[in-house]
C-alpha positions as CSV (number, residue, x, y, z in Angstrom):
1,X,-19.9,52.3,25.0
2,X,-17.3,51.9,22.3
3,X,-14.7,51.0,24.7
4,X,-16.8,48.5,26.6
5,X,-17.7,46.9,22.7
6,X,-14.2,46.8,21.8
7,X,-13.3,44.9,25.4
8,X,-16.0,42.7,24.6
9,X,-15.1,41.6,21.4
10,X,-11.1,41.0,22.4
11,X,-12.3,38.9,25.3
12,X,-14.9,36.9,22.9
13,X,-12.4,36.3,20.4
14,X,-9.6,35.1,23.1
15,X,-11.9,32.6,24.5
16,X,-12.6,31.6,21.1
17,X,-8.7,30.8,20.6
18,X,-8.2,29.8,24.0
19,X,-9.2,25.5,23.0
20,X,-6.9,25.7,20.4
21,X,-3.5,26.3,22.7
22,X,-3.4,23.9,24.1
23,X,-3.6,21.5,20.5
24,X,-1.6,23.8,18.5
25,X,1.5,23.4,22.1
26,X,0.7,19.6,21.4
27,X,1.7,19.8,18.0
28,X,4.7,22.4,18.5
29,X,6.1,20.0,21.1
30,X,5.6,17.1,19.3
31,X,7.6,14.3,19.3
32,X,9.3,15.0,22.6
33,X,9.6,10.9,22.8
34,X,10.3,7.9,20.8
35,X,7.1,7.4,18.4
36,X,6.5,3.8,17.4
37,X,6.0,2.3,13.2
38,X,4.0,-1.1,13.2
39,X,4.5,-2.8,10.2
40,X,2.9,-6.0,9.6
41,X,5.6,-7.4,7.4
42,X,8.6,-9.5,8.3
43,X,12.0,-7.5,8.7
44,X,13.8,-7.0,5.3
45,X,10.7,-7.4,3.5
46,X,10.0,-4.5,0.8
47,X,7.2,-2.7,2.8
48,X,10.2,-2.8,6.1
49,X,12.8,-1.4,3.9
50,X,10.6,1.6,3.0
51,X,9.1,1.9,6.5
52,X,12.8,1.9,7.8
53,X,13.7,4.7,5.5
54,X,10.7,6.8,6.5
55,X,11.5,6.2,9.4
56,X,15.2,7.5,9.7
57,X,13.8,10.6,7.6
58,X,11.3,11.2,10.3
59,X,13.9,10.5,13.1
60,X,16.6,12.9,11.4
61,X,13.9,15.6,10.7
62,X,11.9,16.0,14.0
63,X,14.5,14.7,16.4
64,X,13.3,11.9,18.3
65,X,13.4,7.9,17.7
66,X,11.1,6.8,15.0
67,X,11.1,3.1,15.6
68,X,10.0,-0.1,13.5
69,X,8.0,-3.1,15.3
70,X,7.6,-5.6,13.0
71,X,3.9,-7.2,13.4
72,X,3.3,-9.7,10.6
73,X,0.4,-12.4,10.4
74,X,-3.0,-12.4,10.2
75,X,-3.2,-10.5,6.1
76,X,-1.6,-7.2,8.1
77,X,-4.7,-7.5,10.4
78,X,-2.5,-7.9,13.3
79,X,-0.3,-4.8,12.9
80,X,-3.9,-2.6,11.9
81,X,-5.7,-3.8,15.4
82,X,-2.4,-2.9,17.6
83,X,-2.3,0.8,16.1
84,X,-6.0,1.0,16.0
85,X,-5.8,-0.4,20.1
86,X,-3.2,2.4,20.7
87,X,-3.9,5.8,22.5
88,X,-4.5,8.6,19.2
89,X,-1.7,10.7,20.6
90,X,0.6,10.3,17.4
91,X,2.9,8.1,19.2
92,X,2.3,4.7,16.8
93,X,1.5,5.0,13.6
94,X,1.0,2.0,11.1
95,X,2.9,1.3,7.9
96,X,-0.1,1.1,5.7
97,X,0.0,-1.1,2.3
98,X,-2.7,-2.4,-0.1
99,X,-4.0,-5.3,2.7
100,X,-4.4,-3.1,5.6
101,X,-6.8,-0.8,3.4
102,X,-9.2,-3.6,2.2
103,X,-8.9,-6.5,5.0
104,X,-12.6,-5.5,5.6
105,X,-13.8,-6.6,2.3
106,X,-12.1,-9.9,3.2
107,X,-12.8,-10.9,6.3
108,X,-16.1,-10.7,7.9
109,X,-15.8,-10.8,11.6
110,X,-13.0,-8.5,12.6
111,X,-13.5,-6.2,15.5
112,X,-11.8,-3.1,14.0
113,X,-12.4,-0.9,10.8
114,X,-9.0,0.1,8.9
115,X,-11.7,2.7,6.8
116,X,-13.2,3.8,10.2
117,X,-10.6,3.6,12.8
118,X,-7.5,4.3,10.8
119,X,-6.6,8.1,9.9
120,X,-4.4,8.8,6.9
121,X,-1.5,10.6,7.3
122,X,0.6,10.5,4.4
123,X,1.6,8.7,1.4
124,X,4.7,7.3,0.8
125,X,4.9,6.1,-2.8
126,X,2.8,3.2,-5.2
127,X,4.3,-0.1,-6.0
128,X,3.8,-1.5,-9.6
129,X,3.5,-5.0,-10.7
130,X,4.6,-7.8,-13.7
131,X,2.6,-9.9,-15.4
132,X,4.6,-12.5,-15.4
133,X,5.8,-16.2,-16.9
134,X,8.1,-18.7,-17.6
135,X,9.8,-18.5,-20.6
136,X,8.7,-21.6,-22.1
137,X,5.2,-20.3,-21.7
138,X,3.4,-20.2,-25.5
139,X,2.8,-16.7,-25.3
140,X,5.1,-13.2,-25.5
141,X,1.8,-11.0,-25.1
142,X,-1.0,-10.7,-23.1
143,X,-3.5,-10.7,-26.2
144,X,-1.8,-14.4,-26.8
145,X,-2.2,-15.2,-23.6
146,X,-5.5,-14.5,-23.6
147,X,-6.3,-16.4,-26.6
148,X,-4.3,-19.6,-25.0
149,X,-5.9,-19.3,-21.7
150,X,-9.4,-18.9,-23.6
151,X,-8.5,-22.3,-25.4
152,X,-7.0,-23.7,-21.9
153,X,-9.3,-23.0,-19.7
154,X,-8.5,-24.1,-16.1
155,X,-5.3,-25.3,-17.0
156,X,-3.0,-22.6,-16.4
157,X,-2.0,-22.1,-12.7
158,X,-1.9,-18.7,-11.6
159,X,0.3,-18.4,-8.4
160,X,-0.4,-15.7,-5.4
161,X,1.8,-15.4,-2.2
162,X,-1.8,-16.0,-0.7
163,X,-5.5,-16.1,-1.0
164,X,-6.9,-12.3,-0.3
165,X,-3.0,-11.3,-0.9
166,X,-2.8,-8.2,-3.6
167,X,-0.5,-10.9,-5.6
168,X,-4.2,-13.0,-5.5
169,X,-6.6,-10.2,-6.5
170,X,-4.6,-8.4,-9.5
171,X,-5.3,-12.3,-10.9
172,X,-8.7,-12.4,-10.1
173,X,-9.2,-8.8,-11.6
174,X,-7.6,-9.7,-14.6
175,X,-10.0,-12.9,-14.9
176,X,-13.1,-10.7,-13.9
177,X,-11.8,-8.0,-17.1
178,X,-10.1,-10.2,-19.8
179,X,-12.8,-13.5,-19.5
180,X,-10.3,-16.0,-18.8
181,X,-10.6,-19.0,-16.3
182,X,-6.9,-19.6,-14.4
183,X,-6.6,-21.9,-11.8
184,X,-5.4,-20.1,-8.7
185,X,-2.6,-21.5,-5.9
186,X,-1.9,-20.0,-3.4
187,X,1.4,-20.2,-1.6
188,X,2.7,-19.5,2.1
189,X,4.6,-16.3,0.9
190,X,6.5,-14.9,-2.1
191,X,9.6,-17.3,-2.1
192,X,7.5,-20.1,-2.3
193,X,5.4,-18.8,-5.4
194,X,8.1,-17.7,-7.2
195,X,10.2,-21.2,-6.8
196,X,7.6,-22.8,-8.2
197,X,6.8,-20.2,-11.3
198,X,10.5,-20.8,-11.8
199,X,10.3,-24.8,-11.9
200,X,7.3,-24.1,-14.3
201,X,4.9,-25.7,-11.8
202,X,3.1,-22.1,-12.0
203,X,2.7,-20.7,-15.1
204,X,1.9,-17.0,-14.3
205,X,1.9,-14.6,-11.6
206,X,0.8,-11.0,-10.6
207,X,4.2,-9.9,-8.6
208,X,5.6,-7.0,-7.0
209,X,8.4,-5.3,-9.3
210,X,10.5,-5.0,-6.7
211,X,10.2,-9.1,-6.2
212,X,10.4,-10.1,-10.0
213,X,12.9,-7.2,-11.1
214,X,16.1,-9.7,-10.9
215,X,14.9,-12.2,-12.4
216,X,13.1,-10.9,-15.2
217,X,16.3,-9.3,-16.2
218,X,18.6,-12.3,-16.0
219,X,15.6,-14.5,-18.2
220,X,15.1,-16.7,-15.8
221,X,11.0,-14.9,-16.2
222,X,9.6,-13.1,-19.0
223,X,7.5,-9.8,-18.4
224,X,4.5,-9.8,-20.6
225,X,2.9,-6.7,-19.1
226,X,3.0,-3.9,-16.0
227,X,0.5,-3.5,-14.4
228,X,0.4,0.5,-14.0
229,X,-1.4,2.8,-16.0
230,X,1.6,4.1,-18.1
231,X,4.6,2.4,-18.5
232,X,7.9,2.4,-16.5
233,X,11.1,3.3,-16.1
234,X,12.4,-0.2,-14.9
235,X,10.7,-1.9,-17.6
236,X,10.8,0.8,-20.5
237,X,10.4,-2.0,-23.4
238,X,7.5,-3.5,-21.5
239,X,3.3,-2.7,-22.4
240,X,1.2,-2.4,-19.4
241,X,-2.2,-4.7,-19.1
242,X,-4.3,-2.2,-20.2
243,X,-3.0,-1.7,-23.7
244,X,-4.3,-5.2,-24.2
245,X,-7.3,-4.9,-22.0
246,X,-8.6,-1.2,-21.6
247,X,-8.7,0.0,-17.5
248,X,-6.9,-2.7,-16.1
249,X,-4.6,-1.1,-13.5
250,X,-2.8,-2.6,-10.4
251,X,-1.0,-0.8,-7.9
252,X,0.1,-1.6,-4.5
253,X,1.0,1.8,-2.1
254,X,2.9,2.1,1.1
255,X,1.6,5.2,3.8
256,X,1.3,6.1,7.2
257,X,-1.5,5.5,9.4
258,X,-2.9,6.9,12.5
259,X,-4.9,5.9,15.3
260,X,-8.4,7.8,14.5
261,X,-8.8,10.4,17.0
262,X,-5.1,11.7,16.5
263,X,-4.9,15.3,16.4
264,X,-5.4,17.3,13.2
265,X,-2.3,19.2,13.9
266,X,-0.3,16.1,15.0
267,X,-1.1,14.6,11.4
268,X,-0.4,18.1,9.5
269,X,3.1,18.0,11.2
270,X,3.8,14.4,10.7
271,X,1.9,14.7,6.9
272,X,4.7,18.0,5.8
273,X,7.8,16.1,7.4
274,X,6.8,12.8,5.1
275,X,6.3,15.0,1.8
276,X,9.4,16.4,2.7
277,X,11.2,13.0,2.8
278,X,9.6,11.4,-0.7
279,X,10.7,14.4,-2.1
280,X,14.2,14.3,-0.8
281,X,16.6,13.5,-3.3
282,X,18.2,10.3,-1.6
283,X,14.9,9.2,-0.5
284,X,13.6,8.9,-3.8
285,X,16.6,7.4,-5.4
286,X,16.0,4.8,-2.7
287,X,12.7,4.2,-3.2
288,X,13.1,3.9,-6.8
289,X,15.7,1.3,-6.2
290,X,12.9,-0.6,-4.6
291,X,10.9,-0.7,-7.9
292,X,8.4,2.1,-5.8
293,X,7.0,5.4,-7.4
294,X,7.1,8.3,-4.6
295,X,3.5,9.8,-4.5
296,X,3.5,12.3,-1.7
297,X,0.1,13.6,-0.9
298,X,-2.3,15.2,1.7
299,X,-4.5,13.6,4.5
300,X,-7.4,14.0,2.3
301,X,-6.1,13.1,-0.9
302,X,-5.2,10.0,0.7
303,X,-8.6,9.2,2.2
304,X,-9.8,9.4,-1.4
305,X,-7.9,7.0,-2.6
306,X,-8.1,4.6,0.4
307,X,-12.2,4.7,-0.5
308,X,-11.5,4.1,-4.1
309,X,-9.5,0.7,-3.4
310,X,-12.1,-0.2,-1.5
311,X,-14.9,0.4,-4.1
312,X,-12.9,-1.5,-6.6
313,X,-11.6,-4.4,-4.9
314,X,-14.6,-4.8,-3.2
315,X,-16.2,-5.6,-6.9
316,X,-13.0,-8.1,-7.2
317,X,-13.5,-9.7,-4.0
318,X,-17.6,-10.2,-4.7
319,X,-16.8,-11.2,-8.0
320,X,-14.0,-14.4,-7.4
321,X,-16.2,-15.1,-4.1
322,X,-13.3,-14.7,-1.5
323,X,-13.8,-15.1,2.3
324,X,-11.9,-15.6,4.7
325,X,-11.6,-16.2,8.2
């Protein structure tokens, strides 16, 4: 009777284990082909340049092609629905930054969900931004420009790289938390903005450190604030918002993405081989040349913050009234 309990329980616990061979083979063998990156930015933009990187670390680390397709237009909606379209076998993964995560809030009648039918894989690193004007603007600090925009109202021209763009929102959150009315304009892209912040048609603008960096070095801009909870290494000498007004904070991020349905183990794999890369040496230095803060974290960890973005932006969004098409 022993003998026949002890058979029974090896065979009970083999068919248990057998489902998961076959997913755990999957994950040995994979990549054993070339795996695609969609990123919905234009080549040699900042968000390429990091997804190129990753990508040669992932290439170099699991030893098969890990390619960039550059998707742009449509706020990054275009390179979300083409990952979310695509077979969840771990084969194209999407370049995630700050857009891709909250497009929902923004426009009504898409036919995707990033939050639903995007799965985090990994985090690459957060991107901070400058508050930022030109030097013939009357004020060196954000509580003086408060007090001049609370005299102006209206009459100081905030510029964005678009309406809905992450360049637009930090604005509209800094409106919603300091009480200030700034006239927004919205430009076709970054180049654009910052000529004319530079002719002094735009007085101030929410910008990418990796954008602004240059110039605000060379005092052709002046940095009033970052836009990060603590202050950084780039910009030692500068505040950040919130010392002037108390839990402002901006960050963009760059990740991976996943079509939802890709295997658990796929996404471990593909999650330890990008840690491993943000906390290579050369990586990092390379991301910190970019103006980026490596941030490696877990699937989940991710997911968290992907839902807090959404909660606060989503305030943001309600509050300024944007829609868009």
């Amino acid at each position: 009777m022993k003998l026949l309990r002890r058979r029974f329980l090896r065979l009970a616990a083999g068919a248990t284990a057998a489902p998961l061979l076959p997913r755990l083979a999957l994950a040995l063998d994979y990549p054993d082909r070339p795996v695609r990156i969609v990123v919905g930015y234009p080549p040699g933009s900042s968000p390429d340049i990091a997804g190129r990187l990753m990508g040669q670390w992932l290439s170099d680390r699991l030893g098969q092609q890990f390619v960039v397709e550059n998707k742009p237009g449509g706020g990054t909606n275009l390179s979300t629905e083409a990952v979310v379209r695509a077979a969840p076998d771990g084969y194209t993964l999407l370049l995630v930054a700050t857009p891709n995560m909250i497009s929902g809030l923004l426009h009504e009648h898409l036919d995707f969900s990033f939050v639903r039918d995007i799965a985090p894989v990994g985090y690459i690193a957060f991107t901070p931004f400058v508050m930022i004007v030109t030097p013939s603007f009357p004020a060196n600090t954000v509580a003086e420009f408060i007090a001049y925009a609370k005299a102006n109202p209206g009459k100081i021209n905030m510029a964005s790289n678009g309406t809905g763009n992450l360049t637009h929102i930090s604005g509209e959150l800094f409106k919603m938390m300091a009480g200030v009315d700034l006239f927004h304009v919205p430009y076709h892209g970054e180049p654009e903005a910052l000529a004319d912040l530079l002719a002094g048609r735009a007085q101030v603008m929410f910008d990418p450190i990796i954008s602004c960096l240059g110039d605000v070095k060379a005092g052709k801009l002046r940095a009033l604030a970052v836009t990060t909870p603590q202050r950084i290494a780039s910009l030692p000498d500068v505040p950040t918002v919130s010392e002037t007004v108390p839990g402002y904070a901006v960050t963009g991020g760059l990740g991976f993405g996943a079509p939802r349905g890709t295997p658990a183990e796929i996404i471990a794999k593909l999650n330890q081989a990008i840690n491993a890369g943000v906390a290579d040496a050369a990586v990092r230095a390379r991301l910190v040349d970019l103006g980026d803060i490596p941030a490696p974290m877990s699937p989940g960890d991710y997911a968290k913050l992907i839902a807090g973005e959404n909660e606060k932006w989503g305030k943001v969004i309600k509050f300024a009234g944007i829609k868009l098409e």
